[in-house]
C-alpha positions as CSV (number, residue, x, y, z in Angstrom):
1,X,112.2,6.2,73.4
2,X,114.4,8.1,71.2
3,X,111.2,9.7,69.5
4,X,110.1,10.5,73.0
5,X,112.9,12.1,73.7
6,X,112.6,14.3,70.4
7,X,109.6,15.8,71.3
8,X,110.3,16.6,74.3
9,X,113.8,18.1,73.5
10,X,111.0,20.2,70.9
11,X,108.4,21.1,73.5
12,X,111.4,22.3,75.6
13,X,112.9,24.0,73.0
14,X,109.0,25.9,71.8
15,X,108.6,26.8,75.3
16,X,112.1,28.9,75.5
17,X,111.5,30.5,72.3
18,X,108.0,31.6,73.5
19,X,109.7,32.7,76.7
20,X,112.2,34.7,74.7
21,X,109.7,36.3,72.2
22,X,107.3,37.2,75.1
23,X,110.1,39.1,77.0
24,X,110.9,40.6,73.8
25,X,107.7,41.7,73.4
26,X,107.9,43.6,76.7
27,X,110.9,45.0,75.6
28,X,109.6,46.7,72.2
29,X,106.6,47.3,74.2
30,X,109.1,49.4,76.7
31,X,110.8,51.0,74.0
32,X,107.8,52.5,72.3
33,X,107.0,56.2,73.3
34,X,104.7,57.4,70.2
35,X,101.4,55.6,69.0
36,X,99.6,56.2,65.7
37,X,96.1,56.6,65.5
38,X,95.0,55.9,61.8
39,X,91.9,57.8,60.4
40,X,90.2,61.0,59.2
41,X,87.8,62.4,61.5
42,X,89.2,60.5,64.5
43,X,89.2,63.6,67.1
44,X,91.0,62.1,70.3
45,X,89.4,63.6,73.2
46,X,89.8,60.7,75.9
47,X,92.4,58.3,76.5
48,X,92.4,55.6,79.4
49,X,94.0,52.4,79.8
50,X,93.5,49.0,81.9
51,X,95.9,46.9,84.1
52,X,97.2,45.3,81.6
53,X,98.8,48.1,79.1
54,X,95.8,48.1,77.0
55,X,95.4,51.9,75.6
56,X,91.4,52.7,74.7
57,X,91.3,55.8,72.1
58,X,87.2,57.6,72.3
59,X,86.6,59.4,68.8
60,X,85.2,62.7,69.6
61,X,84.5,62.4,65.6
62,X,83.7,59.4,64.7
63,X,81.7,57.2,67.8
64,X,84.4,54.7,67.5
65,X,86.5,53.0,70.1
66,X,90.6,52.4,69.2
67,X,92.7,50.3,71.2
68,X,96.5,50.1,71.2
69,X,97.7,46.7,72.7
70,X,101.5,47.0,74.1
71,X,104.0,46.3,71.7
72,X,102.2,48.1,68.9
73,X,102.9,51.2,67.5
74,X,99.7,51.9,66.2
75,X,96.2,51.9,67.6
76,X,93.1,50.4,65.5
77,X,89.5,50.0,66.0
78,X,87.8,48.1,68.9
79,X,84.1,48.9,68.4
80,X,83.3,50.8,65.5
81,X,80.0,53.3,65.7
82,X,77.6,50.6,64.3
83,X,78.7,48.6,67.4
84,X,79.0,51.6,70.0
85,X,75.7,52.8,69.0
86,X,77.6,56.4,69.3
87,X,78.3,59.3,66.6
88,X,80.5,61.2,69.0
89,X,82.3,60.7,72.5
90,X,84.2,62.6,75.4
91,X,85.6,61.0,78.1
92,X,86.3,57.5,78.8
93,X,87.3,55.7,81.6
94,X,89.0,51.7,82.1
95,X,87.3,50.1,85.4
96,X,89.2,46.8,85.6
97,X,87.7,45.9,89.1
98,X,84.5,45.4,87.7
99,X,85.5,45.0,83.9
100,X,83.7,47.9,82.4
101,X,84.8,50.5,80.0
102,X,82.6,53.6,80.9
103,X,81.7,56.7,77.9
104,X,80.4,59.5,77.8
105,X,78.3,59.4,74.6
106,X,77.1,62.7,72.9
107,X,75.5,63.4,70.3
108,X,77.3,65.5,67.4
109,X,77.5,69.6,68.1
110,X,74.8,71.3,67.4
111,X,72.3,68.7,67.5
112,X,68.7,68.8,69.1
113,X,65.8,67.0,69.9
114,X,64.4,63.3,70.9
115,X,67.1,61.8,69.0
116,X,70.0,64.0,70.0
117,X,68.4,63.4,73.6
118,X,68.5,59.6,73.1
119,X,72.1,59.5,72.5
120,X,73.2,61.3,75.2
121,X,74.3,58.8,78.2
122,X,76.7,57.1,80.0
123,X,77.5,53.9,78.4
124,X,79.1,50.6,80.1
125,X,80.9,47.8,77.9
126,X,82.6,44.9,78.9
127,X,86.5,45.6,79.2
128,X,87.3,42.1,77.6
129,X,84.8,41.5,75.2
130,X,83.3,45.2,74.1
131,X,79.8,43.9,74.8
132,X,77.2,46.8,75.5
133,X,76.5,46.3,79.8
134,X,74.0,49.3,80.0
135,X,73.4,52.9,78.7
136,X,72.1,55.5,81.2
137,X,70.6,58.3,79.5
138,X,71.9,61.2,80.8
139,X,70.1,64.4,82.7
140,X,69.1,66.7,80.6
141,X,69.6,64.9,77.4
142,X,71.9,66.3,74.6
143,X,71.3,69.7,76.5
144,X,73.9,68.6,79.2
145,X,77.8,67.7,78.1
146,X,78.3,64.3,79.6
147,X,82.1,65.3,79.9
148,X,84.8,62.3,81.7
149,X,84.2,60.1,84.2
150,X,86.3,58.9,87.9
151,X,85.9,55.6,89.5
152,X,85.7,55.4,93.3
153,X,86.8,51.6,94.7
154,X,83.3,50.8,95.9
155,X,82.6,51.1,91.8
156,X,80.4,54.5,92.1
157,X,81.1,56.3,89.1
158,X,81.0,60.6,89.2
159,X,80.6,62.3,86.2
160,X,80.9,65.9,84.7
161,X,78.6,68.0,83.1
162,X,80.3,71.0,81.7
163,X,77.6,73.4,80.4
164,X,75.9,73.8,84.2
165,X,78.7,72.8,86.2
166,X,76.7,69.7,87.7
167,X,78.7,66.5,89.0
168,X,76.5,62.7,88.5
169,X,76.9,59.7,90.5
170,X,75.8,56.6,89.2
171,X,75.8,54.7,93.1
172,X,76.9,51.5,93.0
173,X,73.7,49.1,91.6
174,X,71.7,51.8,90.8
175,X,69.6,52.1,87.9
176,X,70.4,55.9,87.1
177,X,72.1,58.7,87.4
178,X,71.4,61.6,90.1
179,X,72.4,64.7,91.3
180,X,75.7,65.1,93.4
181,X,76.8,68.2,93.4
182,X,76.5,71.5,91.9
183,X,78.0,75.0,92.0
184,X,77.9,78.3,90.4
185,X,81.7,77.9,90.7
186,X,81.7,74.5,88.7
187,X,80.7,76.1,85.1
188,X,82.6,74.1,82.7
189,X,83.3,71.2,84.6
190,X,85.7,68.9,82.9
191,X,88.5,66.7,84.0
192,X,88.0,64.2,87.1
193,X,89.0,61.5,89.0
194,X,88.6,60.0,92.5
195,X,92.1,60.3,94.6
196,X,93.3,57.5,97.3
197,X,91.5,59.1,99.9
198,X,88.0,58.8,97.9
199,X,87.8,62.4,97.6
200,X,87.0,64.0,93.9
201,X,89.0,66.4,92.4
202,X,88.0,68.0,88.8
203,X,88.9,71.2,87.2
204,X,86.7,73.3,84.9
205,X,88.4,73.9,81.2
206,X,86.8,77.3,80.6
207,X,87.7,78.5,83.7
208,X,90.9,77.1,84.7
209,X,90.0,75.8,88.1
210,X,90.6,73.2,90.2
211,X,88.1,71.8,92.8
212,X,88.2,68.7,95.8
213,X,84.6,67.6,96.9
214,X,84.9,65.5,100.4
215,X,82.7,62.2,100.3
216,X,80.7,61.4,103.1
217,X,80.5,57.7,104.7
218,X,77.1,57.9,103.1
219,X,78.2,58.8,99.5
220,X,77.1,62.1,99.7
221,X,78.9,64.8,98.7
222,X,81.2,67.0,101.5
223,X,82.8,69.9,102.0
224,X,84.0,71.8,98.8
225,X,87.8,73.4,98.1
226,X,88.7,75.3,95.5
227,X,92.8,74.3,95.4
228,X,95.6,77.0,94.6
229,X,97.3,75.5,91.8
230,X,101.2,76.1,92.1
231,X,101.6,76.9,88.6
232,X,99.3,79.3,87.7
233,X,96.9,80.1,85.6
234,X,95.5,76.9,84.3
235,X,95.4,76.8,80.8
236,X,92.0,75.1,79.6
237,X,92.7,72.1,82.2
238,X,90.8,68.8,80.5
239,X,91.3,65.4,81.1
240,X,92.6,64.4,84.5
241,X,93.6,61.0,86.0
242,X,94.2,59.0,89.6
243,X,97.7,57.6,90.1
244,X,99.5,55.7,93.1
245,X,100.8,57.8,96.0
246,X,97.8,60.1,96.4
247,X,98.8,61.8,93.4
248,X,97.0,62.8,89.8
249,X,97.9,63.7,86.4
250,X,96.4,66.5,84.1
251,X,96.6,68.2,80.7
252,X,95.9,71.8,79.7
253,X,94.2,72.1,75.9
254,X,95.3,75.7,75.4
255,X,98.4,77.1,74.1
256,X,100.9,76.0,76.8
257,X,100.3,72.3,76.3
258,X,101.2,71.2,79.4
259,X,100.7,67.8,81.0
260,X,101.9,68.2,84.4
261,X,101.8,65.5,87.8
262,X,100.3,67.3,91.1
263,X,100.0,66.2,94.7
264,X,97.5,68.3,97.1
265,X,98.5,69.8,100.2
266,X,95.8,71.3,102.2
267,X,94.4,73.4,99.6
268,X,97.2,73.8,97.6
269,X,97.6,71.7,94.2
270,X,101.5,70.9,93.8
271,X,102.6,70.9,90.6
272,X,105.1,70.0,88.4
273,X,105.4,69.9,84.8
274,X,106.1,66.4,82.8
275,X,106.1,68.3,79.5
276,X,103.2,68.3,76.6
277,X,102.1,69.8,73.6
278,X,99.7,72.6,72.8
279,X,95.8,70.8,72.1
280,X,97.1,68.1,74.9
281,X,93.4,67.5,75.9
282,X,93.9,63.6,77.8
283,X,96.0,61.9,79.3
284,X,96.6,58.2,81.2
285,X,99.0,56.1,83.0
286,X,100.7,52.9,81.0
287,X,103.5,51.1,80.8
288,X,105.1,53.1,83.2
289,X,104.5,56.3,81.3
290,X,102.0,59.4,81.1
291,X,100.6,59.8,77.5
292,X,98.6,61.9,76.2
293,X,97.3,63.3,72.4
294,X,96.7,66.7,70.8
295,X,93.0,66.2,70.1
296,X,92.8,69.3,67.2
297,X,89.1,69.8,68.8
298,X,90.2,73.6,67.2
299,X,89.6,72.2,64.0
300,X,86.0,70.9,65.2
301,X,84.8,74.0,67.1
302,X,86.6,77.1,65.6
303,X,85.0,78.0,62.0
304,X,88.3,80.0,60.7
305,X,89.1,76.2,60.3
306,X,86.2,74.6,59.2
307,X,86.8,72.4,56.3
308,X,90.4,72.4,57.0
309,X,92.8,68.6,57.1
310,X,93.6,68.5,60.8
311,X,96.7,66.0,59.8
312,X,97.3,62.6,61.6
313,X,96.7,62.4,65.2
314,X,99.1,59.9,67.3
315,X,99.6,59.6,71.2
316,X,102.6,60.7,72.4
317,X,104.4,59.8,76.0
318,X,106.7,61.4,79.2
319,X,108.1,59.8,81.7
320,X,106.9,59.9,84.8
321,X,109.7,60.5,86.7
């Protein structure tokens, strides 16, 4: 009886400790506001994150996926390239509905030809377990920039293309991408995602603009409005994500930095600044707090600094409110 009593007295006792360490955990976890992301080469240009807190890091230099778990203060590899299949990435996007981490796979800069064009797509993995889902190659090959991706809640996925200005739909259950919209106006396409109402918004980074495309009851693109951003001009607008309230956060790559939170009223984009760094070229919502990470793509696309050590890259935070 006594020994009985023992282990339960230790079970007990295990279970508080584990109670008191989790909610610890949540604490630190709370507390942190800067990530590392260890590596040469790394290149940041897409951040997202899932329900849980999980951070997912696409190497625009590498093909590898990080991940940054809450309550760590430094991200490391998921998938490397030999599992990802990928030598370079843009935009990726956490689907926790349907447990699927979507990427837009490219090719490295400059490349050409059947293999370059083979590498271009729009690649699923499994959320949990990194598992390769499906790879849809993308239209046009490695001649097209498969840019960053939005999720509507039926799971149809719209993607950018920035070098035409063309917006892909992969419908939900189909077996490829098509068509969905295209514009003169959209050259440059970047930055998406699918508000509360199901309507897409995206900007265009070489432009600085900021479009909303209705979606019909049938899928099928609507009306177009080019919004009136309240702080004005954009400066190279990139990644761009969905949050609760109708609202969406962005971040400018050029010299202002900014990361700002915008609501749209009639054709007017709302916005107000959370605060940023210049290169800020991603952002996502976690933990309670926008972060995003200066990708030092300057060091990847301008030759003045060609050979040059673009230093550690980390994610940094804001609050949202």
């Amino acid at each position: 009886m006594a020994n009985r009593t023992w282990k339960l007295f230790t079970a007990l006792a295990c279970v508080s400790a584990l109670g008191a360490c989790a909610t610890k955990a949540v604490e630190s976890a709370a507390e942190i506001t800067e990530i590392a992301i260890p590596g040469a080469g790394v290149y940041p240009e897409s951040i997202t994150s899932s329900a849980n807190g999980d951070i997912f890091i696409g190497s625009a230099g590498t093909g590898a996926i990080l991940r940054a778990r809450p309550g760590e203060t430094a991200a490391s590899v998921w998938l490397t390239p030999g599992q990802t299949g990928m030598v370079s990435m843009l935009g990726v996007f956490a689907d926790d509905a349907r447990n699927r981490l979507l990427v837009c796979a490219r090719p490295v800069r400059g490349t050409t030809g059947p293999e370059a064009d083979a590498r271009s797509a729009l690649k699923v993995f499994a959320l949990d377990t990194g598992a390769l889902v499906a790879s849809y190659p993308f239209p046009g090959g490695a001649a097209g920039v498969c840019n960053d991706i939005g999720v509507d809640a039926h799971g149809g996925a719209f993607v950018t293309e920035t070098v035409a200005g063309k917006i892909f739909r992969l419908a939900p259950g189909a077996g490829a991408l098509e068509l969905w919209s295209e514009d003169a106006r959209f050259a440059g396409a970047d930055g998406i995602a699918v508000g509360a109402d199901g309507a897409v918004v995206f900007n265009t980074v070489t432009t600085g603009k900021l479009f909303r495309i209705a979606v019909g009851a049938d899928g099928k693109a609507g009306a177009v409005t080019e919004l009136r951003p309240s702080i004005a001009p954009l400066d190279r607008p990139d990644g761009m994500r969905a949050i609760a309230g109708g609202r969406f956060v962005q971040a400018e790559g050029g010299a202002a930095g900014r990361v700002t939170e915008f609501s749209i009223v009639g054709d007017e984009a709302r916005m107000r600044v959370l605060g940023g760094v210049p290169g800020s070229a991603t952002v996502t919502l976690a933990r309670g707090r926008v972060w995003s990470v200066d990708a030092k793509l300057r060091y990847l696309f301008d030759p003045t600094l060609a050979g040059q050590d673009p230093g550690a890259f980390s994610l940094y935070s804001l609050p949202l409110e």
